[in-house]
N, C-alpha and C positions, 0 to 999 in steps of 0.2 A: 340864471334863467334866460331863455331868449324868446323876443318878441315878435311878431309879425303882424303888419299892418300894412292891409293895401284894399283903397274904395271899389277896387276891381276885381272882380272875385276869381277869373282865369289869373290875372296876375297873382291874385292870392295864392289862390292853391300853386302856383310854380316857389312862393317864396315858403310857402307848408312846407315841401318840397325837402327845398334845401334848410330851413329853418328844423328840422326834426332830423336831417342826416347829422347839424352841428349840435344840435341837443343830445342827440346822444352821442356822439364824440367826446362833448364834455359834461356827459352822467347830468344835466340838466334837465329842466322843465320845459314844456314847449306852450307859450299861449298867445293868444292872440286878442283882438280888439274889433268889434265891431262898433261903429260909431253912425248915428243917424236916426236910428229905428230899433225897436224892441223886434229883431228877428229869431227867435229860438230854432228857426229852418234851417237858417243857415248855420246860427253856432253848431246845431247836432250834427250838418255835413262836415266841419272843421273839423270835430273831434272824431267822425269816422275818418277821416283822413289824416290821424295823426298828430291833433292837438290835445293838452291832459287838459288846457282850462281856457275856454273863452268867456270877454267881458261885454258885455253889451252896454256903451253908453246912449242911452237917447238924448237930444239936443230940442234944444226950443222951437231953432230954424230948421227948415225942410234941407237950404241951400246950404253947402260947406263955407264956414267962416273959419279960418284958419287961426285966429286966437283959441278959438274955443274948441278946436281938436287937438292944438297942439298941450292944451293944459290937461284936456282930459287923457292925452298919454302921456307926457310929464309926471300924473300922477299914478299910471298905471306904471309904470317904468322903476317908477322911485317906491312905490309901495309894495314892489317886488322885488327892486334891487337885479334889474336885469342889465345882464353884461352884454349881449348882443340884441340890437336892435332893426330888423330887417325891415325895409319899407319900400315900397312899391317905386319902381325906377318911371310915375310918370309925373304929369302937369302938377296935382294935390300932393307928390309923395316927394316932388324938390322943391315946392312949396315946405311942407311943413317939415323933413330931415334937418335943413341949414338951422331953422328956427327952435328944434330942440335941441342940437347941438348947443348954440346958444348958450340957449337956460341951460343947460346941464350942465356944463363948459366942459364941454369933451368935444373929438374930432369928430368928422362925417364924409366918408366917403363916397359920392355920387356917380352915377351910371356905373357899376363894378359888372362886369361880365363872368368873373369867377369870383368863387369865395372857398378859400379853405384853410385849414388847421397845420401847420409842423407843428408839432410840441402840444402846446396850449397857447402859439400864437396866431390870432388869425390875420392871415393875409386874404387882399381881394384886388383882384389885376381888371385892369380898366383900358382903355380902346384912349389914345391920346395920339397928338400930331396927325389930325386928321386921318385918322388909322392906319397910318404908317409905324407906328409902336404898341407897345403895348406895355402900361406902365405898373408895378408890382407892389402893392401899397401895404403899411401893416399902421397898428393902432400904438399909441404910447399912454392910453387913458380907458376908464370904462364910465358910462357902455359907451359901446362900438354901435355907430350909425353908419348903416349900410342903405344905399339904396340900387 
């Protein structure tokens, strides 16, 4: 399964995007996470755009507290057994990747510029040496933490 989560919803839909060209690469599910609000507007715009299942967690606090988004996809992650994890490349989404890496104790790949598949392995190339390079990274664990 692979997941996508990002509090910004134009970044969302770019990681839809790419999140459902590698779902079905690899004959997978596509779902995503809403966290904050019971918005069923938005899950139904997600799933017109290409998600099979979105989860709505509401939270106590209005404001994002990162213990308590990172467990609530902790558990979304682990209660579907997803192998790719896509998250939003900004301030809340390098916040909380490193942090479920973590718990999960699998890698995370941060700020990736591409992301794609040889085989059934994904690679994701990333902007390094002050963008004088550009570096080719692949996963030795699942899931894969992308952002």
């Amino acid at each position: 399964m692979v997941l996508v989560y990002s509090d910004n919803k134009k970044l969302g839909f770019e990681l839809l995007n790419k999140g459902r060209e590698l779902a079905d690469m690899l004959n997978k599910t596509l779902v995503s996470v809403i966290i904050g609000k019971d918005d069923e507007k938005d899950a139904e715009e997600y799933i017109y755009h290409g998600v099979d299942k979105v989860y709505i967690a509401e939270t106590e606090h209005q404001e994002f507290k990162v213990e308590e988004y990172t467990e609530i996809l902790i558990n979304v992650i682990q209660e579907n057994n997803c192998e790719v994890v896509l998250i939003g490349s900004n301030k809340r989404g390098k916040e909380l990747a490193p942090r479920l890496a973590a718990k999960l104790k699998t890698g995370c790949i941060t700020d990736s510029t591409n992301i794609y598949l040889q085989g059934n392995i994904l690679f994701a190339e990333r902007v390094v040496y002050s963008g004088n390079a550009v570096a080719v990274e692949q996963f030795n664990s699942k899931p894969q933490i992308i952002t």
